[in-house]
Chimera marker file (.cmm) of the C-alpha trace (Angstrom):
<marker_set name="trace">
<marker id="1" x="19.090" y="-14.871" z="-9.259" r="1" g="1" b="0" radius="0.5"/>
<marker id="2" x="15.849" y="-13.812" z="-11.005" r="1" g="1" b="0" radius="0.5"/>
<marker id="3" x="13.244" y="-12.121" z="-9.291" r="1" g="1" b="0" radius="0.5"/>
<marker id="4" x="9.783" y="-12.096" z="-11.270" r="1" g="1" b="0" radius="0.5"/>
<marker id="5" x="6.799" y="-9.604" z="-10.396" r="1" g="1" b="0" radius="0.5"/>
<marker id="6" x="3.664" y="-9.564" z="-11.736" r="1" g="1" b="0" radius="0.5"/>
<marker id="7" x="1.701" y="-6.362" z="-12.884" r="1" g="1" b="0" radius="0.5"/>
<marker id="8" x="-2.064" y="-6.032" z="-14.272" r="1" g="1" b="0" radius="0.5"/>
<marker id="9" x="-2.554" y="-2.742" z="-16.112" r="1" g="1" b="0" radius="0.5"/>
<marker id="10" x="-5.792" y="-2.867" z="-17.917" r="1" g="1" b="0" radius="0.5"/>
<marker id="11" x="-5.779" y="-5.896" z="-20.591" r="1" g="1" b="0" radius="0.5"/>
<marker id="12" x="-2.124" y="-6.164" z="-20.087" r="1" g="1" b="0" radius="0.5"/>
<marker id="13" x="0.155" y="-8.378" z="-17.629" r="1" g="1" b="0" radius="0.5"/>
<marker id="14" x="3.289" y="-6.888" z="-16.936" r="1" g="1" b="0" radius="0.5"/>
<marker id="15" x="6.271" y="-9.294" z="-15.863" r="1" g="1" b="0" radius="0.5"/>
<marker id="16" x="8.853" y="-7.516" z="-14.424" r="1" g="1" b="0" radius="0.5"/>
<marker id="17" x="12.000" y="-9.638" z="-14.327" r="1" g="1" b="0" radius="0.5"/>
<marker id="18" x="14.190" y="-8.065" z="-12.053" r="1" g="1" b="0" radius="0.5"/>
<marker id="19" x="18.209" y="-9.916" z="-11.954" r="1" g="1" b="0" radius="0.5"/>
<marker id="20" x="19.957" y="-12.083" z="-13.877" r="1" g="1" b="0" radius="0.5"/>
<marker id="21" x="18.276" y="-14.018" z="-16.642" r="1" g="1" b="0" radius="0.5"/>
<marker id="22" x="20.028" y="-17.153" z="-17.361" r="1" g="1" b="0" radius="0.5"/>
<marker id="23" x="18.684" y="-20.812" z="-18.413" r="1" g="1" b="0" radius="0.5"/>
<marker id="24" x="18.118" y="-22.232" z="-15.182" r="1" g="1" b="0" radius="0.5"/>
<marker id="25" x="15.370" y="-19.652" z="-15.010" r="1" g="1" b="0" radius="0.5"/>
<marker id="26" x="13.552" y="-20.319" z="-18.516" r="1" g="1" b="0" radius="0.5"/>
<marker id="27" x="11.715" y="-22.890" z="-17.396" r="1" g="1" b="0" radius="0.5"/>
<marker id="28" x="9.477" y="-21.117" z="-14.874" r="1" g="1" b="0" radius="0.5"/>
<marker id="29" x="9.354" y="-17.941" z="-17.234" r="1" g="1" b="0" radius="0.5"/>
<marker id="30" x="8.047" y="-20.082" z="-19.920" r="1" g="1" b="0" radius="0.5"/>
<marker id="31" x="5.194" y="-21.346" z="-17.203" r="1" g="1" b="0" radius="0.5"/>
<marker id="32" x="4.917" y="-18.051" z="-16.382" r="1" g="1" b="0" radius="0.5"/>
<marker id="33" x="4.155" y="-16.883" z="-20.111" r="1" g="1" b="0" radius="0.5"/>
<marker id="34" x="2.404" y="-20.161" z="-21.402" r="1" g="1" b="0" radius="0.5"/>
<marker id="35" x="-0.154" y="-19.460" z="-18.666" r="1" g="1" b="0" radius="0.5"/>
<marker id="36" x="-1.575" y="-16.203" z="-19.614" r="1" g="1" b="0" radius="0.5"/>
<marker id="37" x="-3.669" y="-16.649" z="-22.642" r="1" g="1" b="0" radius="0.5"/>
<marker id="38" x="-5.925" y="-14.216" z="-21.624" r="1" g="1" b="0" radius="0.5"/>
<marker id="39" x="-4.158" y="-11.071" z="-21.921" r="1" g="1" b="0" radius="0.5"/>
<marker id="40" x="-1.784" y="-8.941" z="-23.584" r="1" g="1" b="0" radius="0.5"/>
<marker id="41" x="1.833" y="-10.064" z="-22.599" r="1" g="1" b="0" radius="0.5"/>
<marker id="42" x="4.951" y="-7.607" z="-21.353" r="1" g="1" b="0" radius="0.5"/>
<marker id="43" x="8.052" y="-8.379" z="-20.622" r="1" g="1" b="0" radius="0.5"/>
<marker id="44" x="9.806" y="-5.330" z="-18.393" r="1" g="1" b="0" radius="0.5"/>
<marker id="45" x="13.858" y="-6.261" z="-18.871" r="1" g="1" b="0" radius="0.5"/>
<marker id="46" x="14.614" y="-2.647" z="-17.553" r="1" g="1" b="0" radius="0.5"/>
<marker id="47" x="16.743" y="-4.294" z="-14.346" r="1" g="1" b="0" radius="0.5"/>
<marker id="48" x="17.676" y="-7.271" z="-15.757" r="1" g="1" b="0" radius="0.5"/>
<marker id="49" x="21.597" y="-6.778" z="-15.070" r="1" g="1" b="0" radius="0.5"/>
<marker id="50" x="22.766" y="-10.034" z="-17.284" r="1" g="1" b="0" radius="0.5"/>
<marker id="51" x="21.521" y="-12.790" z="-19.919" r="1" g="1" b="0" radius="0.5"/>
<marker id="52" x="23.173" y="-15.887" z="-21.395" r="1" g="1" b="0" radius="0.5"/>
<marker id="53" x="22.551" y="-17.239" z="-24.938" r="1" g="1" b="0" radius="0.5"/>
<marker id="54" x="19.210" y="-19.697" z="-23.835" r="1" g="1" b="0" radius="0.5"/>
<marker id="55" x="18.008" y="-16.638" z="-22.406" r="1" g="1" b="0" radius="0.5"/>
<marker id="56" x="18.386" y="-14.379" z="-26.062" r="1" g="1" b="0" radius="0.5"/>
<marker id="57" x="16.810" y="-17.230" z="-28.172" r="1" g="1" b="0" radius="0.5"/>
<marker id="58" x="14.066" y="-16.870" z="-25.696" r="1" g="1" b="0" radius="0.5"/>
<marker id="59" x="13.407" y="-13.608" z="-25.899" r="1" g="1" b="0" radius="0.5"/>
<marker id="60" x="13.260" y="-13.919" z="-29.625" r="1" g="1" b="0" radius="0.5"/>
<marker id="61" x="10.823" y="-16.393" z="-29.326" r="1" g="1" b="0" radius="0.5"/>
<marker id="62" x="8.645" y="-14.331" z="-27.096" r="1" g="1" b="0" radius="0.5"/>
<marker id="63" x="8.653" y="-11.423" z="-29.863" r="1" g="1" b="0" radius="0.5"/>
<marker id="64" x="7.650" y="-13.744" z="-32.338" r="1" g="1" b="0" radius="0.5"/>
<marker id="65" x="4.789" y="-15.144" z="-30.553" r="1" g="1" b="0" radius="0.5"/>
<marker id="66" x="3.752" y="-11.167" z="-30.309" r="1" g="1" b="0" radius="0.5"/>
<marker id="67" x="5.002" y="-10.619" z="-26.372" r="1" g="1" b="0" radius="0.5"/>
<marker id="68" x="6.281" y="-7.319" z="-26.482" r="1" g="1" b="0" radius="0.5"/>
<marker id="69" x="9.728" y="-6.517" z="-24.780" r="1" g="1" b="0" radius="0.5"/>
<marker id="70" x="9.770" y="-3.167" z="-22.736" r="1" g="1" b="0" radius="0.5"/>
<marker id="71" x="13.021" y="-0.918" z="-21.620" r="1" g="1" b="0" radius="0.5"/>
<marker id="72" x="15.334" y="-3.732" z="-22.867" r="1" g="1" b="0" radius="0.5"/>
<marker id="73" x="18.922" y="-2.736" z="-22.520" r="1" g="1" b="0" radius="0.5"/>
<marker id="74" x="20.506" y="-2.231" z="-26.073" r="1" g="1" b="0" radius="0.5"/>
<marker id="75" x="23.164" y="-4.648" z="-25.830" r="1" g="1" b="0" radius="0.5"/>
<marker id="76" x="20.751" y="-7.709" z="-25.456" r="1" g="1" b="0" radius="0.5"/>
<marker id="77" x="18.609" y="-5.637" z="-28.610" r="1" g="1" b="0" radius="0.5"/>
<marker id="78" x="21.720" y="-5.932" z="-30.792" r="1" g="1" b="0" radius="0.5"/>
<marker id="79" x="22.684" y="-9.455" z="-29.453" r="1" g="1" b="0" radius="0.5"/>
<marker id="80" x="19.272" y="-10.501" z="-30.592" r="1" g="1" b="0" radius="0.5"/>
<marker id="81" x="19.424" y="-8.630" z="-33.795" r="1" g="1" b="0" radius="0.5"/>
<marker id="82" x="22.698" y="-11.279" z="-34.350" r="1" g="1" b="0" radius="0.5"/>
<marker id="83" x="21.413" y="-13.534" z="-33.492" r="1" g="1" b="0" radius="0.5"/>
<marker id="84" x="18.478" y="-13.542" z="-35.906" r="1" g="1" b="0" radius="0.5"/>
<marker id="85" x="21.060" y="-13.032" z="-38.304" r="1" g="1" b="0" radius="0.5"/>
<marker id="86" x="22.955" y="-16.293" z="-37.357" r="1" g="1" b="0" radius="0.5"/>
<marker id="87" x="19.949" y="-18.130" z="-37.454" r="1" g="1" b="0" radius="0.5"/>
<marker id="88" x="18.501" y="-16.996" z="-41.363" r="1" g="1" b="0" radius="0.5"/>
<marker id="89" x="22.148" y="-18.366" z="-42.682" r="1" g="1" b="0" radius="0.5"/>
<link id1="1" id2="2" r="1" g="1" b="0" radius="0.2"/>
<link id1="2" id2="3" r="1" g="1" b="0" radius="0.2"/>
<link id1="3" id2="4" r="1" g="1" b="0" radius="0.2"/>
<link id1="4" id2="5" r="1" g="1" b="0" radius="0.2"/>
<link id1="5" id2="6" r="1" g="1" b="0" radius="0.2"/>
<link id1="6" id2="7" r="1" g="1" b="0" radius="0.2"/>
<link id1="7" id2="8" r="1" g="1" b="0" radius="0.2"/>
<link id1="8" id2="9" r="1" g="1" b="0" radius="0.2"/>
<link id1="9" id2="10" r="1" g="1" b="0" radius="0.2"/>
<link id1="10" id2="11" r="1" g="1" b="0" radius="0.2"/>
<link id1="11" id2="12" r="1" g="1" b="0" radius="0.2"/>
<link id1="12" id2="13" r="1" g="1" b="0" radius="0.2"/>
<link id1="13" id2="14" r="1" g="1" b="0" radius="0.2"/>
<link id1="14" id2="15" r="1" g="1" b="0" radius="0.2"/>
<link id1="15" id2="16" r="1" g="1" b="0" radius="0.2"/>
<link id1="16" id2="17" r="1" g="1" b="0" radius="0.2"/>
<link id1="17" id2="18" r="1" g="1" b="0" radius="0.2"/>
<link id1="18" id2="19" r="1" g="1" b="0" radius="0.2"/>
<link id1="19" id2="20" r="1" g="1" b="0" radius="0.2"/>
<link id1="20" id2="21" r="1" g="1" b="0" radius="0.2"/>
<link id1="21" id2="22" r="1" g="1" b="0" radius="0.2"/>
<link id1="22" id2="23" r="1" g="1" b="0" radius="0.2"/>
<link id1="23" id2="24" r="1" g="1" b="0" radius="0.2"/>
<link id1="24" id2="25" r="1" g="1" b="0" radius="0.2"/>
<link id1="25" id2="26" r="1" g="1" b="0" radius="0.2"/>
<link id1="26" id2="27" r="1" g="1" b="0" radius="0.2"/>
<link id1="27" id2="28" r="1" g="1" b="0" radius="0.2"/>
<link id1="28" id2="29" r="1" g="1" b="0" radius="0.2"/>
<link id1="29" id2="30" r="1" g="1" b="0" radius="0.2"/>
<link id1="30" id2="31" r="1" g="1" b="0" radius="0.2"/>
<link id1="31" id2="32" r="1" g="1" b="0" radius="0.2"/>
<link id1="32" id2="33" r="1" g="1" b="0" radius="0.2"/>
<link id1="33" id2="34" r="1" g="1" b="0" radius="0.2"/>
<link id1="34" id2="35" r="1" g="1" b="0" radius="0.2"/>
<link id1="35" id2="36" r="1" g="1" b="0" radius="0.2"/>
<link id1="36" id2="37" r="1" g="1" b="0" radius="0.2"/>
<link id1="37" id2="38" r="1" g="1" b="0" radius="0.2"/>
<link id1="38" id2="39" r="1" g="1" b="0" radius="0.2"/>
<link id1="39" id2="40" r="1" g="1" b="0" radius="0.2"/>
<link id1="40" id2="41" r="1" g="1" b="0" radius="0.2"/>
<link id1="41" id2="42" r="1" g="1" b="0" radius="0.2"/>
<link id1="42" id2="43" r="1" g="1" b="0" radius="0.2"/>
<link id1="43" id2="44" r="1" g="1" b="0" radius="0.2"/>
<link id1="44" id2="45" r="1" g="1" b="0" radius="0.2"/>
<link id1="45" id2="46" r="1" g="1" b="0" radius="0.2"/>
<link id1="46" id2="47" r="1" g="1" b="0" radius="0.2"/>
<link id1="47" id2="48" r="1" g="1" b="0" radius="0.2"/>
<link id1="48" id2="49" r="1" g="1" b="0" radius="0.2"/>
<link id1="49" id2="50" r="1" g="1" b="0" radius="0.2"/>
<link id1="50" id2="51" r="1" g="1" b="0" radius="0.2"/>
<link id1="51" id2="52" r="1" g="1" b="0" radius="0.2"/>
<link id1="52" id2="53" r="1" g="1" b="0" radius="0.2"/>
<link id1="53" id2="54" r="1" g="1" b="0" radius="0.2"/>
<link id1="54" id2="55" r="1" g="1" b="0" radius="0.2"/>
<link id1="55" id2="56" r="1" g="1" b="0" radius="0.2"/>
<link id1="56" id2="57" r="1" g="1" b="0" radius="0.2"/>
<link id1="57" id2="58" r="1" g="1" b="0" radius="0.2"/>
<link id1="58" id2="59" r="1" g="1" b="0" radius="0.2"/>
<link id1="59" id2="60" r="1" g="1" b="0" radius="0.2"/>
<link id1="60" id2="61" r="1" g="1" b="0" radius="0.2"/>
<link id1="61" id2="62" r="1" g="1" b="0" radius="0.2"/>
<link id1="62" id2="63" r="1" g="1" b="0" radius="0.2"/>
<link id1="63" id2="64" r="1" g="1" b="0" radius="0.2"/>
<link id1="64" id2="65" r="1" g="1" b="0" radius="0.2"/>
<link id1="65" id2="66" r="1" g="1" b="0" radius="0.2"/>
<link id1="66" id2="67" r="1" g="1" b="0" radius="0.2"/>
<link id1="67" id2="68" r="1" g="1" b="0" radius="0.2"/>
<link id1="68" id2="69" r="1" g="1" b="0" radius="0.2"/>
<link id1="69" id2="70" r="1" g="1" b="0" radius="0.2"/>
<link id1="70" id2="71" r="1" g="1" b="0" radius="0.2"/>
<link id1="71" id2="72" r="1" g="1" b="0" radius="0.2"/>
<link id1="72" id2="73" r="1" g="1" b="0" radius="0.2"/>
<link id1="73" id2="74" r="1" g="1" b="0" radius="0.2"/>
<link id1="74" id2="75" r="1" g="1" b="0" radius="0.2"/>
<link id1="75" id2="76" r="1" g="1" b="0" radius="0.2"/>
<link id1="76" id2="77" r="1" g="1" b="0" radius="0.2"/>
<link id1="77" id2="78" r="1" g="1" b="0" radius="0.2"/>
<link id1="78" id2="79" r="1" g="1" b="0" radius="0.2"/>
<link id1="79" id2="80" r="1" g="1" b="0" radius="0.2"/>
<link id1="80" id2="81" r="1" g="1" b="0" radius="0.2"/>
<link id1="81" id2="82" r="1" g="1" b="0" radius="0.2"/>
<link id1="82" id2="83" r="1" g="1" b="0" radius="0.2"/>
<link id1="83" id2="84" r="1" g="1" b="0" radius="0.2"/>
<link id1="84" id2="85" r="1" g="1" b="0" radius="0.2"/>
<link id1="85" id2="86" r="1" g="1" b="0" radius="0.2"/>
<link id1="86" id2="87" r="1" g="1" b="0" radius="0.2"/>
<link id1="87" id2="88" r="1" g="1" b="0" radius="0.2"/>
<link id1="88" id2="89" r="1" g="1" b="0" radius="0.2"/>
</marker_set>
């Protein structure tokens, strides 16, 4: 289960993603994050508990299109680090 909550702070939009990030979620996160063109973009992974693979390649992809990624938990860091890695062979 994934449990998404929404923050304004000044220019930025804080989504909080509180659970278990998996693929069945992606699609409504990518709504979520498609849909805010207008500000600054946060992701807060600080009690997000477990991720699969679809949900590392995301988070990649949010980084590159300049989202930051607040109080993520190193393991997913270094599995994203690899995975990086993986994908530049």
């Amino acid at each position: 289960m994934l449990r998404i909550e929404k923050e304004i702070a000044g220019p930025r939009l804080i989504l909080r993603l509180i659970g278990r990030l998996h693929s069945e979620h992606l699609g409504e996160l990518r709504e979520k994050v498609r849909g805010e063109t207008s500000r600054f973009l946060v992701l807060d992974l600080a009690d997000v508990h477990l991720v699969d693979l679809h949900s590392i390649r995301f988070l990649c992809d949010c980084q590159d299109q300049k989202i930051e990624l607040h109080n993520c938990a190193p393991y997913i860091l270094e599995w994203m680090r690899r995975e990086r890695a993986e994908e530049s062979r």
